[in-house]
C-alpha positions in Angstrom: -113.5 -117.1 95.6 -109.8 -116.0 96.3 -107.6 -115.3 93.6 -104.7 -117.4 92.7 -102.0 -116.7 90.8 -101.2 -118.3 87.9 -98.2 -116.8 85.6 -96.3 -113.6 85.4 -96.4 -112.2 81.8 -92.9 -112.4 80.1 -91.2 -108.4 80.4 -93.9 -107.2 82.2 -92.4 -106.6 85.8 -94.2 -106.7 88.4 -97.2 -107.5 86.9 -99.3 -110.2 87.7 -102.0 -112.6 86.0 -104.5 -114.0 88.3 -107.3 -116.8 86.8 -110.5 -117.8 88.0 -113.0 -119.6 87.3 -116.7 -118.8 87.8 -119.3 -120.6 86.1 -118.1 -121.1 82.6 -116.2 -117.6 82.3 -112.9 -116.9 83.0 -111.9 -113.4 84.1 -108.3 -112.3 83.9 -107.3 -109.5 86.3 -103.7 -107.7 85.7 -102.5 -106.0 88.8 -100.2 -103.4 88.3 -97.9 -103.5 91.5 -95.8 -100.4 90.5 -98.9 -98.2 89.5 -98.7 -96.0 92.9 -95.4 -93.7 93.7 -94.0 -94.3 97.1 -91.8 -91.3 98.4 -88.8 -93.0 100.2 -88.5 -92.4 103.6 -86.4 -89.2 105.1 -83.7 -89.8 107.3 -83.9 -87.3 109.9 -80.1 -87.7 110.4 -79.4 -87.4 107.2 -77.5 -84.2 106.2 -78.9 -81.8 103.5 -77.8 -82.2 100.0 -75.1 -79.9 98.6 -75.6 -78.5 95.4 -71.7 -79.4 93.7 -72.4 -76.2 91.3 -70.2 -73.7 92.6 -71.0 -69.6 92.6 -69.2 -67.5 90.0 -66.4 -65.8 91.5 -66.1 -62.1 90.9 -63.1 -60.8 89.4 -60.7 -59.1 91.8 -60.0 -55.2 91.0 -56.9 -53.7 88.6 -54.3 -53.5 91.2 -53.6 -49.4 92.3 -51.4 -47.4 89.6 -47.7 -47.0 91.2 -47.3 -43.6 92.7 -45.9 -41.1 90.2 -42.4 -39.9 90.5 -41.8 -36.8 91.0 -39.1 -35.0 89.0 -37.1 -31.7 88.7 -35.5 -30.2 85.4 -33.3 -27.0 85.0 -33.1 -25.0 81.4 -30.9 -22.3 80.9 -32.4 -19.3 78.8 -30.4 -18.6 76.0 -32.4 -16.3 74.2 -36.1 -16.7 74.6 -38.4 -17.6 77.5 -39.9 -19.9 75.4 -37.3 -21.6 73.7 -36.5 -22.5 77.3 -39.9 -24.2 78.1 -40.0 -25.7 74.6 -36.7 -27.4 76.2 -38.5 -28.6 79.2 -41.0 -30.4 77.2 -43.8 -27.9 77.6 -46.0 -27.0 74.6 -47.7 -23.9 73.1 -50.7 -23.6 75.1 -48.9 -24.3 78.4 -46.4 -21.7 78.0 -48.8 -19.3 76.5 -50.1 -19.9 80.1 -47.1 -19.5 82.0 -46.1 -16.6 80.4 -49.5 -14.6 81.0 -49.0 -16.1 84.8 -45.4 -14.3 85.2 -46.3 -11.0 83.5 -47.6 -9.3 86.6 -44.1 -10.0 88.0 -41.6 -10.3 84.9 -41.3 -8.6 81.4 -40.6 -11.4 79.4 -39.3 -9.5 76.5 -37.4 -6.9 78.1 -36.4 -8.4 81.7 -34.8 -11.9 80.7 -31.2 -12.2 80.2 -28.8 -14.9 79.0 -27.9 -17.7 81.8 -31.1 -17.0 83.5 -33.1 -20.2 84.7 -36.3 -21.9 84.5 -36.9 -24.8 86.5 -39.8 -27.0 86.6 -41.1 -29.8 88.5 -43.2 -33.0 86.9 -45.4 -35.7 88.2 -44.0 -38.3 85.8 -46.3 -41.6 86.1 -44.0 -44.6 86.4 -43.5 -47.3 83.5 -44.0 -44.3 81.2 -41.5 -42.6 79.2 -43.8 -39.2 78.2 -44.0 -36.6 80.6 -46.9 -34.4 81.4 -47.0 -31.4 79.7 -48.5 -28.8 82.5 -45.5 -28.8 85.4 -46.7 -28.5 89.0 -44.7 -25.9 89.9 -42.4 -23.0 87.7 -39.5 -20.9 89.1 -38.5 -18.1 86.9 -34.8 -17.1 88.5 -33.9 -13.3 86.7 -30.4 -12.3 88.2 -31.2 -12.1 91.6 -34.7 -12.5 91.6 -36.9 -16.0 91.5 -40.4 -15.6 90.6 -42.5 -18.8 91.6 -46.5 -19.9 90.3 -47.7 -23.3 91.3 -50.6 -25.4 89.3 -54.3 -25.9 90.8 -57.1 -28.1 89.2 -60.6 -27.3 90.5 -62.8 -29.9 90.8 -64.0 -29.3 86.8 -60.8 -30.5 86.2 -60.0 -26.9 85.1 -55.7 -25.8 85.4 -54.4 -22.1 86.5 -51.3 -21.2 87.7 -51.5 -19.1 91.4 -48.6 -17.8 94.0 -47.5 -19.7 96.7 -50.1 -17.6 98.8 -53.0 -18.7 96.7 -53.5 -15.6 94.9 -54.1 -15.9 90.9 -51.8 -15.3 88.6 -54.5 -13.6 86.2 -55.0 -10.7 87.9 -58.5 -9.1 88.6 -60.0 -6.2 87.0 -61.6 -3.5 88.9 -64.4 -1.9 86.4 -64.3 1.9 87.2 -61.5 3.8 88.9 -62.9 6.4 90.0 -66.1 7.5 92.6 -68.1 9.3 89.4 -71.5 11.1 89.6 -71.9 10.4 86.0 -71.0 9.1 82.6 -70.3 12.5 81.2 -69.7 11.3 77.7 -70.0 7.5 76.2 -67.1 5.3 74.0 -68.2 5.9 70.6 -66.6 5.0 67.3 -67.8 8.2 66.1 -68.3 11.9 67.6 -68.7 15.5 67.7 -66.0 16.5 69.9 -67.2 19.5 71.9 -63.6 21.0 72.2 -62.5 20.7 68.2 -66.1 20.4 66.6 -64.6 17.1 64.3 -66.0 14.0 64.5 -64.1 11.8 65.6 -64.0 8.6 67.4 -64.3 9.0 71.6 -61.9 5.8 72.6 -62.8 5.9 76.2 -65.7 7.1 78.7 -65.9 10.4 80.8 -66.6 10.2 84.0 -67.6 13.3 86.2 -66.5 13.8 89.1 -64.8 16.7 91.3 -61.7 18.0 91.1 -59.4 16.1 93.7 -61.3 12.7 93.5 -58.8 9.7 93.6 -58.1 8.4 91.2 -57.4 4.4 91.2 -55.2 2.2 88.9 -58.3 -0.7 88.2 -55.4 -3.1 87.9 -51.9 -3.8 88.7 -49.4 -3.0 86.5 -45.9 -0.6 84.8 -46.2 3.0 84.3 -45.7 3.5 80.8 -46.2 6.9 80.6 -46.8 9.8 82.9 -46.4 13.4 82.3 -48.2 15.6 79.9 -50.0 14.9 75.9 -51.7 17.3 74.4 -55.6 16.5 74.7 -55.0 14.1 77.3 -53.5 17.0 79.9 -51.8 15.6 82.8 -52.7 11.7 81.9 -51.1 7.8 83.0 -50.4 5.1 80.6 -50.2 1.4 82.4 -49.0 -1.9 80.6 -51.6 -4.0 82.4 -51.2 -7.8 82.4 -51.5 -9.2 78.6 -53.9 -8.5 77.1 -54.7 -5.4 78.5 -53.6 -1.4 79.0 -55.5 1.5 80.3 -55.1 5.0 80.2 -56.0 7.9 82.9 -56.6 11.5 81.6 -57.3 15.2 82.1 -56.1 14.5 86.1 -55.2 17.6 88.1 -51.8 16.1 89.3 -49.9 12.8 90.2 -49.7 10.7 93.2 -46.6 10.1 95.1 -44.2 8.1 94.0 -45.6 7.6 90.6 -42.9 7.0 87.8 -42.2 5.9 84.5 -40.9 2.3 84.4 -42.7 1.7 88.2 -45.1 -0.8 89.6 -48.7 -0.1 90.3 -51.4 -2.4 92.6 -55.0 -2.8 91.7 -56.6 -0.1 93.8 -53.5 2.4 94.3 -53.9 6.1 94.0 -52.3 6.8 91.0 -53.7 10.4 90.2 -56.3 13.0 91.2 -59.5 14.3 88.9 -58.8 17.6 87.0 -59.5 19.2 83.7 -56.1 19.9 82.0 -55.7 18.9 78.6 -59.1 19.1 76.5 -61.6 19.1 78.7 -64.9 21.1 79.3 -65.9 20.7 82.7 -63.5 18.4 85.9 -63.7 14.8 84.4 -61.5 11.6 84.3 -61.3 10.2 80.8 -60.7 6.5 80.8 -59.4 3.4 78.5 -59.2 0.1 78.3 -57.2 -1.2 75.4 -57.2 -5.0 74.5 -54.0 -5.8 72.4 -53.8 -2.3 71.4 -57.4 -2.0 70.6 -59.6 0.8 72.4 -62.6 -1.1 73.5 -65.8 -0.2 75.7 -64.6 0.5 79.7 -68.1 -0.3 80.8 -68.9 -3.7 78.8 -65.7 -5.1 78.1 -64.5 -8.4 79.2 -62.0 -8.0 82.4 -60.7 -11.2 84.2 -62.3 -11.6 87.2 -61.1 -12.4 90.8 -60.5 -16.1 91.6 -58.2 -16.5 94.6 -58.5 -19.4 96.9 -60.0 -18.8 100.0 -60.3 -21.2 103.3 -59.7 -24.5 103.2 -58.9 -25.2 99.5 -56.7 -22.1 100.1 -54.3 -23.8 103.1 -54.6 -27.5 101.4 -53.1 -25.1 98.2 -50.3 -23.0 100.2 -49.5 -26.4 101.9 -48.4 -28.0 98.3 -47.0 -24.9 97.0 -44.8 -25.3 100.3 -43.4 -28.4 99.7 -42.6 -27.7 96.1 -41.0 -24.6 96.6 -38.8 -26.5 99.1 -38.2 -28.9 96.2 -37.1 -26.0 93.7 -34.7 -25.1 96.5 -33.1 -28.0 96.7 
């Protein structure tokens, strides 16, 4: 028997209540028309949906620092080198620098007169007020004279001073100055001399070699002394860059052109090997002094030789150019 329906139950949507009748029982069915999910139909033309949740913009990068300016200053020397720098804004450390850079070239204490000029030039970064304490480029101007040095950072971040043709301004050290067959006697704080039979301390080393052997200053600097002592013999005295002086003895005679008061290069002929003075067999007797202090010529700490070479030398000498033009002007 087909079903019929008879009522729809009150808030039951969608639900209907069928009644039938066999025999003497009734059966009620409830049929739940919602109980299956239909998917609604795709339209093929339909566009996709767009999510409206929009992607986090980055943030754009600081804008580029302004380009420094760069900027020249002039002080007069009055009565110190560094009373001068101090004027410039330049602290201790940097003019503890500079003035090691310009000894090869410039007594500080005896060649500077009154009136004569230092001029500098800065990077100053714009907006800012303080200027940087290490100048890119130094001109020393003695009477006649100008003395330049030019700042280089290596890529450790590390600052020296060089010349405008890329060579340092903390000259190298050669370690012997002489071709020797042997260390004939050691630096000792304490020895028999063999010529006085004291002990006594040895302040250099003895290096054999014979008679007429060049002898070669191990780095530039002024004669302080040449002529005759007695022990040393025929000996040379040279005020080496700070910190540093050496001392040539017992030589046979002098090279050409050697005076007091001059110039020597790293590697000249200053003298020849002999015995004179007191000396037991042809020998050059050699020091090193460090702020006046005899120290050890064969373990001693010399500066070493760090020039520029190739391409970081021309991108150098290329600067130095263009700043030197600035000094100029």
């Amino acid at each position: 028997m087909p079903f019929t329906p008879s009522t729809v139950l009150p808030g039951k949507a969608g639900r209907l209540l069928f009644t039938c009748a066999i025999g003497s029982v009734c059966t009620v069915v409830i049929c739940d028309a919602l109980h299956r999910t239909h998917a609604p139909p795709i339209d093929k033309d339909e566009p996709p949906a767009v999510s409206l949740r929009q992607r986090a913009t980055p943030p754009a990068p600081p804008p580029a620092p302004p380009a420094p300016t760069r900027i020249t200053e002039s002080a007069t020397v009055d009565q110190t080198f560094s009373e001068a720098a101090q004027s410039l804004g330049m602290g201790q450390s940097t003019i503890a620098t500079l003035t090691d850079a310009f000894a090869s070239k410039v007594d500080l204490r005896r060649d500077l007169r009154k009136g004569d000029t230092l001029s500098v030039i800065y990077d100053r970064p714009q907006g800012g007020t303080d200027v940087p304490d290490e100048p890119l480029a130094v001109r020393l101007t003695t009477g006649s004279s100008s003395h330049d040095v030019f700042l280089y950072r290596d890529p450790n971040g590390e600052t020296r001073y060089y010349s405008e043709d890329g060579k340092s301004t903390k000259p190298a050290f050669s370690r012997y100055p002489v071709d020797f067959t042997r260390v004939s006697s050691d630096f000792s704080l304490r020895r028999l001399d063999p010529v006085t039979h004291r002990w006594q301390s040895h302040d250099g080393v003895d290096l054999a070699a014979p008679i007429g052997t060049p002898v070669r200053a191990t780095a530039q600097g002024k004669v302080s002394f040449v002529g005759r002592q007695t022990g040393y013999g025929k000996v040379i005295m040279l005020e080496n860059p700070p910190p540093y002086s050496t001392v040539y003895a017992h030589l046979s005679r002098f090279a050409k052109g050697i005076r007091n008061g001059g110039t020597v290069q790293r590697g000249q002929v200053i003298g020849y090997v002999g015995e004179t003075g007191w000396a037991t067999g042809p020998h050059l007797h050699y020091e090193v002094h460090v702020d006046d202090v005899a120290m050890d010529p064969l373990t001693v700490d010399l500066p070493g030789d760090d020039r520029l070479r190739g391409e970081e030398r021309q991108r150098f000498a290329k600067e130095a150019q263009t700043l030197s033009v600035a000094l100029s002007g």
